[in-house]
N, CA, C and O atoms as a printed pandas DataFrame, in Angstrom:
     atom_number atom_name residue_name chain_id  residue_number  x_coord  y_coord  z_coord
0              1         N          UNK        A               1   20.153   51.329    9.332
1              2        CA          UNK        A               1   19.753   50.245    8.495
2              3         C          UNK        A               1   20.194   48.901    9.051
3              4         O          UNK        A               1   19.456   47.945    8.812
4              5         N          UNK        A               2   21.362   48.688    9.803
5              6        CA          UNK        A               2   21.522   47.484   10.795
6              7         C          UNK        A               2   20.935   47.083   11.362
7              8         O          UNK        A               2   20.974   45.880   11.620
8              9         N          UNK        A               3   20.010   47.984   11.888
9             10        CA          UNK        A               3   18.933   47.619   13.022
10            11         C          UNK        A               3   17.889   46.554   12.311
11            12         O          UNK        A               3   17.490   45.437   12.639
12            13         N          UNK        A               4   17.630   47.432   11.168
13            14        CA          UNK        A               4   16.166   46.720   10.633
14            15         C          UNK        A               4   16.356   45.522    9.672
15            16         O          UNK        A               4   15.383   44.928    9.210
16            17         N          UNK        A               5   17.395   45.246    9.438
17            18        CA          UNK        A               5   18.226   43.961    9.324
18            19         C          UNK        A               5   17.669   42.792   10.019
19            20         O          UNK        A               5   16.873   41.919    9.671
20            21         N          UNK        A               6   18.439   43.069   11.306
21            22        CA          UNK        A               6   18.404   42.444   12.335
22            23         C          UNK        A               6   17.503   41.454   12.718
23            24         O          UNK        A               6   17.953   40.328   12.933
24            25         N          UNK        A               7   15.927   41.741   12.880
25            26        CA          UNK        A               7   14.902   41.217   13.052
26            27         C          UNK        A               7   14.746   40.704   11.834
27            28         O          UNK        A               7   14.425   39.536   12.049
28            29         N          UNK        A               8   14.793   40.940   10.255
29            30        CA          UNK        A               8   14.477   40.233    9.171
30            31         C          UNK        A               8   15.397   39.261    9.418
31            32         O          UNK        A               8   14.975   38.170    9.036
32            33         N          UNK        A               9   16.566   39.209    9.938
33            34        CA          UNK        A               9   17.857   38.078    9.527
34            35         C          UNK        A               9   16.537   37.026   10.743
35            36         O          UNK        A               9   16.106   36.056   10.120
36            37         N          UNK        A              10   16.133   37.092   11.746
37            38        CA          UNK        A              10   15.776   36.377   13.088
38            39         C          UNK        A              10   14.817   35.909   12.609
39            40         O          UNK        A              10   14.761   34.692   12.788
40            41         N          UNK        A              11   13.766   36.448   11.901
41            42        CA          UNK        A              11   12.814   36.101   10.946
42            43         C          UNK        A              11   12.941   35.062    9.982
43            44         O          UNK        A              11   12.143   34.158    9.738
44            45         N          UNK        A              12   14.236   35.347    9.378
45            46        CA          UNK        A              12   13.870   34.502    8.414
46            47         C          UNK        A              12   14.900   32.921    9.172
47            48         O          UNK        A              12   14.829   31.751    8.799
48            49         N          UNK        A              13   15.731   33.493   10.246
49            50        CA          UNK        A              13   16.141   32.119   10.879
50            51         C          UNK        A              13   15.020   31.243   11.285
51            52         O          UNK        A              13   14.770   30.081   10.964
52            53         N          UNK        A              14   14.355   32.129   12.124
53            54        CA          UNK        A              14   13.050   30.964   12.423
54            55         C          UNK        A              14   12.110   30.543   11.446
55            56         O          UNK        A              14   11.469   29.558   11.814
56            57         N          UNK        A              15   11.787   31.029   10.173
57            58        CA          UNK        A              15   11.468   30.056    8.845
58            59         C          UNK        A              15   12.104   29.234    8.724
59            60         O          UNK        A              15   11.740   28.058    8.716
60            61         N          UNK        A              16   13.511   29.745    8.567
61            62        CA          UNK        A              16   14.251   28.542    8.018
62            63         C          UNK        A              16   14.200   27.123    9.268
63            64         O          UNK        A              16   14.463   25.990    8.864
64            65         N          UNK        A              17   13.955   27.286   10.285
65            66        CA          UNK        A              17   14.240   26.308   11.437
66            67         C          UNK        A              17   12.527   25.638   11.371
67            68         O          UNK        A              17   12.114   24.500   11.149
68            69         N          UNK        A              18   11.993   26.625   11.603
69            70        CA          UNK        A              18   10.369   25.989   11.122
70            71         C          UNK        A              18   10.505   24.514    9.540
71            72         O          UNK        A              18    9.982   23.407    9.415
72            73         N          UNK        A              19   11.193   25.097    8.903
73            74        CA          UNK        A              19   10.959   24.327    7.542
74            75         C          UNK        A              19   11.413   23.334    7.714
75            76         O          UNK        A              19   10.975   22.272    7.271
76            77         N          UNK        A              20   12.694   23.530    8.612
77            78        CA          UNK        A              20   13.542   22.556    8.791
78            79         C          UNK        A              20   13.187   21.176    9.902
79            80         O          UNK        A              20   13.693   20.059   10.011
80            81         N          UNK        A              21   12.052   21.892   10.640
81            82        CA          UNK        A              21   11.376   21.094   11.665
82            83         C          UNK        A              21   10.198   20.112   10.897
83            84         O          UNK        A              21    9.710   19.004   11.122
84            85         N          UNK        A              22   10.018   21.280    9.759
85            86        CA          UNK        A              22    8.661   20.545    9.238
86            87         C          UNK        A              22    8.975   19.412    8.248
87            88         O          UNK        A              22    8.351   18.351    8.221
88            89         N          UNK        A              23    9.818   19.675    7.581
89            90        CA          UNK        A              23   10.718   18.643    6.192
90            91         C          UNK        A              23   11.217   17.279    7.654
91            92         O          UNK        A              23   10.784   16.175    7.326
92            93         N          UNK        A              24   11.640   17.260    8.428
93            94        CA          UNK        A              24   11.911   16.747    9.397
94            95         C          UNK        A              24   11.099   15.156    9.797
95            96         O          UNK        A              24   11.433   13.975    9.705
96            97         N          UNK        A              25    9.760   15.968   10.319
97            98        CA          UNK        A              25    8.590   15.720   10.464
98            99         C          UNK        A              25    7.985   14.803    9.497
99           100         O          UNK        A              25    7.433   13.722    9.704
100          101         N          UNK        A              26    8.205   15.480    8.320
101          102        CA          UNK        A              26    7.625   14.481    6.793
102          103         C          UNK        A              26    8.324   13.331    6.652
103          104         O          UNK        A              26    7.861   12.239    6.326
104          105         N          UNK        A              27    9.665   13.650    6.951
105          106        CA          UNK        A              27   10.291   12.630    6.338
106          107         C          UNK        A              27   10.540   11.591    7.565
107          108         O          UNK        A              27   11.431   10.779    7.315
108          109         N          UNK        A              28   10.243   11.526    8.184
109          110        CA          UNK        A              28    9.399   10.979    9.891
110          111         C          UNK        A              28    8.144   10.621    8.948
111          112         O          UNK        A              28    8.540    9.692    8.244
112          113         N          UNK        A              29    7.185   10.842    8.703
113          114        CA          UNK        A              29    5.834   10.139    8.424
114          115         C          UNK        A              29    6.272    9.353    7.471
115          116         O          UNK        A              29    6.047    8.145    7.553
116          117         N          UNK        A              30    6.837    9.776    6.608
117          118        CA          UNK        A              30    6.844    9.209    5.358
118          119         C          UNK        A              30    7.464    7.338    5.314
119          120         O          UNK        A              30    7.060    6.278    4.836
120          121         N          UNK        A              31    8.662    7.824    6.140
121          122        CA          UNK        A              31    9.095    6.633    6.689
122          123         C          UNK        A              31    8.299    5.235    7.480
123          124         O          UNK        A              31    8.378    4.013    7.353
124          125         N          UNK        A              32    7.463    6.242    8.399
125          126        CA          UNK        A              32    6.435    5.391    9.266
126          127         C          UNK        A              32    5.550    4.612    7.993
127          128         O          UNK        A              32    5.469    3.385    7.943
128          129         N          UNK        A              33    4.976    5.421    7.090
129          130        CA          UNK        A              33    3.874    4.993    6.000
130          131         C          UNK        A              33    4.705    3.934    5.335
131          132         O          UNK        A              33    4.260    2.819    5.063
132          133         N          UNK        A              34    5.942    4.331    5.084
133          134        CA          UNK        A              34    6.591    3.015    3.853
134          135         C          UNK        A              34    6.493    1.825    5.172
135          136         O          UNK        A              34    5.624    0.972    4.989
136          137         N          UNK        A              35    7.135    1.727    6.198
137          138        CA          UNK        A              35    7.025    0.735    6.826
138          139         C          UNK        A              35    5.489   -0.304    6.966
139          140         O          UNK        A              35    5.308   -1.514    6.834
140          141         N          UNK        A              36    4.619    0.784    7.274
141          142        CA          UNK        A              36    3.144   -0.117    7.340
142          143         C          UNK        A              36    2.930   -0.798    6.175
143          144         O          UNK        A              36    2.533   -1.952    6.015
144          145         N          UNK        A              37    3.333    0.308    5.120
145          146        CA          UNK        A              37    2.586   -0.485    3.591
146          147         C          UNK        A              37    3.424   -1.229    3.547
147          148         O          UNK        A              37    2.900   -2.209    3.016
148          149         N          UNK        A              38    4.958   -1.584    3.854
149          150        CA          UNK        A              38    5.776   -2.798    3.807
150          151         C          UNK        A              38    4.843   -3.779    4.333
151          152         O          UNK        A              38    4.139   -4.454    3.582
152          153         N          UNK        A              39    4.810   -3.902    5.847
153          154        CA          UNK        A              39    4.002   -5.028    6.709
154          155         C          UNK        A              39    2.644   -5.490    5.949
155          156         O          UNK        A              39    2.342   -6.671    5.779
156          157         N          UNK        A              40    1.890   -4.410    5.527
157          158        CA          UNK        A              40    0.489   -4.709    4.742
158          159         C          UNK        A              40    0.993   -5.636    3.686
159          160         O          UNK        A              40    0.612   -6.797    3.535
160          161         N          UNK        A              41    1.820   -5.058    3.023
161          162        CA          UNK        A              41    1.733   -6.269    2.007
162          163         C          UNK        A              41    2.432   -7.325    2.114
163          164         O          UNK        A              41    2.283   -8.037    1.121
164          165         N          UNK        A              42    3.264   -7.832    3.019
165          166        CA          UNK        A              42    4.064   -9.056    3.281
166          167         C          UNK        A              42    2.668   -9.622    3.857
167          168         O          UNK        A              42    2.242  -10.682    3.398
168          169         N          UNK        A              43    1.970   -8.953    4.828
169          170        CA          UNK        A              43    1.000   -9.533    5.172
170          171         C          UNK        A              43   -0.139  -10.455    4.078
171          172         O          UNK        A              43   -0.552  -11.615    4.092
172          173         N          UNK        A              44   -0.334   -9.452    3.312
173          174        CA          UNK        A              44   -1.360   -9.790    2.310
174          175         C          UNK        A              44   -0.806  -10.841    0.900
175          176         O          UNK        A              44   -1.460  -11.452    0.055
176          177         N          UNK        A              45    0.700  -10.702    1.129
177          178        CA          UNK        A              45    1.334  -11.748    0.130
178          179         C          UNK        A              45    1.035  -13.141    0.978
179          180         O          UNK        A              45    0.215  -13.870    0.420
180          181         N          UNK        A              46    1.443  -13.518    1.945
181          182        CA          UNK        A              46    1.373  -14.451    2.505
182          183         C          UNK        A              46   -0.182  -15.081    2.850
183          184         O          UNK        A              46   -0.335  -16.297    2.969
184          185         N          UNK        A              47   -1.310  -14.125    2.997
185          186        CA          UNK        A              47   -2.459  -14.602    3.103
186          187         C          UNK        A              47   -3.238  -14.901    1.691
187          188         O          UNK        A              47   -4.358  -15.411    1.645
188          189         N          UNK        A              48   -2.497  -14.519    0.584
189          190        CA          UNK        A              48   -2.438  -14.888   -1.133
190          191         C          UNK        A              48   -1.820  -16.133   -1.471
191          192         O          UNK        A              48   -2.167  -16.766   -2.468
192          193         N          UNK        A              49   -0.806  -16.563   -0.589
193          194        CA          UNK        A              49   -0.137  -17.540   -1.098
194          195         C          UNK        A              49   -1.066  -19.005   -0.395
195          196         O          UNK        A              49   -1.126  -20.058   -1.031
196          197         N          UNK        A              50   -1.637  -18.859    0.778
197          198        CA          UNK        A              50   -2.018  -20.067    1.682
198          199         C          UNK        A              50   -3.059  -19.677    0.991
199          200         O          UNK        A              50   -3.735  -20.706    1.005
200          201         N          UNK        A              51   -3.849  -18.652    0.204
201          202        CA          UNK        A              51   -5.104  -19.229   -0.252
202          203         C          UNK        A              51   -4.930  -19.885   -1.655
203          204         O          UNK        A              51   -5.746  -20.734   -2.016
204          205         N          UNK        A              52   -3.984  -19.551   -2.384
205          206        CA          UNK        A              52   -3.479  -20.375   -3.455
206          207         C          UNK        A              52   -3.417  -21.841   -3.155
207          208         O          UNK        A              52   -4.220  -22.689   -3.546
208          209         N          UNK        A              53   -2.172  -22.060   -2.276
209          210        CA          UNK        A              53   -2.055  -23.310   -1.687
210          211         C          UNK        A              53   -3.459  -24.743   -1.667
211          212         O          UNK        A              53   -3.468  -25.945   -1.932
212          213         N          UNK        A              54   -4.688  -23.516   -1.098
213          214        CA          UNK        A              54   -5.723  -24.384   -0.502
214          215         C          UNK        A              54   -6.331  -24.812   -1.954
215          216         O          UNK        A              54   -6.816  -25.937   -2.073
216          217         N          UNK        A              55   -6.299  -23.793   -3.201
217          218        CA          UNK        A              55   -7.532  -24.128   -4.196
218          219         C          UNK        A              55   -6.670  -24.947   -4.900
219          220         O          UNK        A              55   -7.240  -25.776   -5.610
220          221         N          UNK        A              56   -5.063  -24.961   -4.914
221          222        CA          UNK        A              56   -4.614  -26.391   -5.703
222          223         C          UNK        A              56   -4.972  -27.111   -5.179
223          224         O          UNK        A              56   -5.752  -27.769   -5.868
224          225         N          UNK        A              57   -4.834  -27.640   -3.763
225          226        CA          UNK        A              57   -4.650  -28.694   -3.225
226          227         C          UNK        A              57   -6.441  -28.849   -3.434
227          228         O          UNK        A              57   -6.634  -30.058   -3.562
228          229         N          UNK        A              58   -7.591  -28.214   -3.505
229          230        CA          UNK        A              58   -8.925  -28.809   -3.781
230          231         C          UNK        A              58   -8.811  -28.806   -5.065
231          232         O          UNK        A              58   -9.963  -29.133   -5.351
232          233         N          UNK        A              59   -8.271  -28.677   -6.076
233          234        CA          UNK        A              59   -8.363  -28.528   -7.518
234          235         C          UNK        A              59   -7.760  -30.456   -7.885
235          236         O          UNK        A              59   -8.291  -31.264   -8.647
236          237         N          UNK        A              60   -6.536  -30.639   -7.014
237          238        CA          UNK        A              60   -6.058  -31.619   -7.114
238          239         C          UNK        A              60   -6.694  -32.961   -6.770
239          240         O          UNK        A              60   -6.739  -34.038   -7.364
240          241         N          UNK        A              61   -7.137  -32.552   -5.683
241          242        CA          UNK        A              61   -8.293  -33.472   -4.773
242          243         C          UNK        A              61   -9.734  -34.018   -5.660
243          244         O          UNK        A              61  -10.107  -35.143   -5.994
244          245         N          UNK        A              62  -10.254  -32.795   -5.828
245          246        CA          UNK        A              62  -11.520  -33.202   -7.219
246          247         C          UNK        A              62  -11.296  -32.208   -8.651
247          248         O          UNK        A              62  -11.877  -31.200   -9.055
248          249         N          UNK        A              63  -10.424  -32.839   -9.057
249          250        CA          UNK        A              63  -10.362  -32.371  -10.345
250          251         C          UNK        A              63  -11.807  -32.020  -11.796
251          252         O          UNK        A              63  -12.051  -31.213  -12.693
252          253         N          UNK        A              64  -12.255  -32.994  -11.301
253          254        CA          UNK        A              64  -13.773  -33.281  -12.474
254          255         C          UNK        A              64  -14.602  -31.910  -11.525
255          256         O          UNK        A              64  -14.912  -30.910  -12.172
256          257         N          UNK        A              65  -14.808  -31.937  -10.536
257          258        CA          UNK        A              65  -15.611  -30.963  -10.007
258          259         C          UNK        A              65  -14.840  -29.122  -10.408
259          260         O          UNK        A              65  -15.444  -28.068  -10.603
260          261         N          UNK        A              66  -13.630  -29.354  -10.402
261          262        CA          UNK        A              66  -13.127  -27.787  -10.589
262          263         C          UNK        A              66  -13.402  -27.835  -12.221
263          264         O          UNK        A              66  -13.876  -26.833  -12.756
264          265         N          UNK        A              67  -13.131  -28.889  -12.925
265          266        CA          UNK        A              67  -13.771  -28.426  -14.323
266          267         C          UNK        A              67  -15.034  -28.230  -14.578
267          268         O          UNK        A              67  -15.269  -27.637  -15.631
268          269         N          UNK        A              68  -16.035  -28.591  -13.848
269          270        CA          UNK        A              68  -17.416  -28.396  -13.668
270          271         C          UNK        A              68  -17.824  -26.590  -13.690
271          272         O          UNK        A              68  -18.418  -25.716  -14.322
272          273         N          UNK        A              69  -16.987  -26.866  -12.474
273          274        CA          UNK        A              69  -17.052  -25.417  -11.712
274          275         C          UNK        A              69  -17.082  -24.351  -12.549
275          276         O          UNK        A              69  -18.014  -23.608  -12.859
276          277         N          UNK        A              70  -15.485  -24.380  -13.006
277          278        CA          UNK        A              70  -14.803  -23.698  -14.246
278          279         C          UNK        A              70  -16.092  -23.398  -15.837
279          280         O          UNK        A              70  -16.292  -22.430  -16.571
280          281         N          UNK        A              71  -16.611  -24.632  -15.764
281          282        CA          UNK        A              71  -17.373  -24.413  -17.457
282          283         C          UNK        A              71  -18.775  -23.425  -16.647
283          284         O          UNK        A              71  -19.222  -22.400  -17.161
284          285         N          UNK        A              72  -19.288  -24.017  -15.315
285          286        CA          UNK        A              72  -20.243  -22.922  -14.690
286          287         C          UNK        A              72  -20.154  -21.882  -14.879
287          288         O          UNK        A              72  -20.971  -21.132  -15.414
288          289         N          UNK        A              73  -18.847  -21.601  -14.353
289          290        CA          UNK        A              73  -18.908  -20.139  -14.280
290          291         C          UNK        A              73  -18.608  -19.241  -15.504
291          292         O          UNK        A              73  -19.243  -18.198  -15.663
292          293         N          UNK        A              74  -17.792  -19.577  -16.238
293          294        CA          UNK        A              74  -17.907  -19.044  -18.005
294          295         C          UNK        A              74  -19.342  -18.566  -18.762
295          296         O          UNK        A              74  -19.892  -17.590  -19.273
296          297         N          UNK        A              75  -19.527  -19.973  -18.452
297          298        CA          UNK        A              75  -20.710  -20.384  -19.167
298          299         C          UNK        A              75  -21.583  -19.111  -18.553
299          300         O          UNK        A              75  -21.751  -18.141  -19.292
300          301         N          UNK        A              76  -22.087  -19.101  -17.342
301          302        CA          UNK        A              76  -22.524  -17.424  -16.380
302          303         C          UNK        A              76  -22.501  -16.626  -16.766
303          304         O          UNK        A              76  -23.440  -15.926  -17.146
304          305         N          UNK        A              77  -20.893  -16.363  -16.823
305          306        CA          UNK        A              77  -19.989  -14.836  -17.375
306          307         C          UNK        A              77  -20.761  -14.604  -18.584
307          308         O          UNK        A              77  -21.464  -13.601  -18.713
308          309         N          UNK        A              78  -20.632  -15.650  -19.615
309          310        CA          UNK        A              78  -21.276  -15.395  -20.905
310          311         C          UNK        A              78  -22.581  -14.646  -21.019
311          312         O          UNK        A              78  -22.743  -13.499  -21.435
312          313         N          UNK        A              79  -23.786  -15.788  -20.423
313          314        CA          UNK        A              79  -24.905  -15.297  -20.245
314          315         C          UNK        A              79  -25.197  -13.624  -19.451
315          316         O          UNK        A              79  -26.226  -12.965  -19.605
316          317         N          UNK        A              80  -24.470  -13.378  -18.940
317          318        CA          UNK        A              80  -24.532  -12.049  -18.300
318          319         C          UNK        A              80  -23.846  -10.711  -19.234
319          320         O          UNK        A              80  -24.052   -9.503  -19.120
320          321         N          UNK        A              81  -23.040  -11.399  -20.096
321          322        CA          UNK        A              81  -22.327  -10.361  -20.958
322          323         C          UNK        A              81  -23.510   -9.936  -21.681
323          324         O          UNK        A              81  -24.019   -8.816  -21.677
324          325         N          UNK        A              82  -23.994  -11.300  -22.495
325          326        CA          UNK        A              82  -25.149  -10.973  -23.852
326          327         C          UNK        A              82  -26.269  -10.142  -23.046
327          328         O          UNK        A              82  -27.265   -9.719  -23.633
């Protein structure tokens, strides 16, 4: 009965080393993925903020025209709801 042990114990070492390679591996991707989606969105915060930037600074510039704008487009929204 030692014998046939033996190969189950080797068996289940190399599962266990497999799992251990594979949990490994994940937590390797997983890491890589948080990093990109970090960069994506610093990226995409910053290309949010300079487009903010631009529509004050035209909001400020012609004010009467962004209220124009503003009642346009409501006024649109509306007609498209009914």
């Amino acid at each position: 009965m030692a014998t046939e042990k033996k190969p189950q114990n080797t068996t289940q070492a190399k599962v266990e080393e497999t799992r251990a390679k594979a949990e490994e591996a994940t937590m390797e991707a997983v890491e890589k993925i948080k990093t990109q989606v970090k960069d994506g969105i610093e990226v995409s915060s910053e290309n949010i903020k300079t487009a903010t930037a631009k529509a004050e600074n035209v909001i400020k510039e012609r004010p009467l025209l962004s209220i124009g704008c503003a009642f346009l487009a409501g006024w649109a929204v509306s007609k498209l709801i009914k």
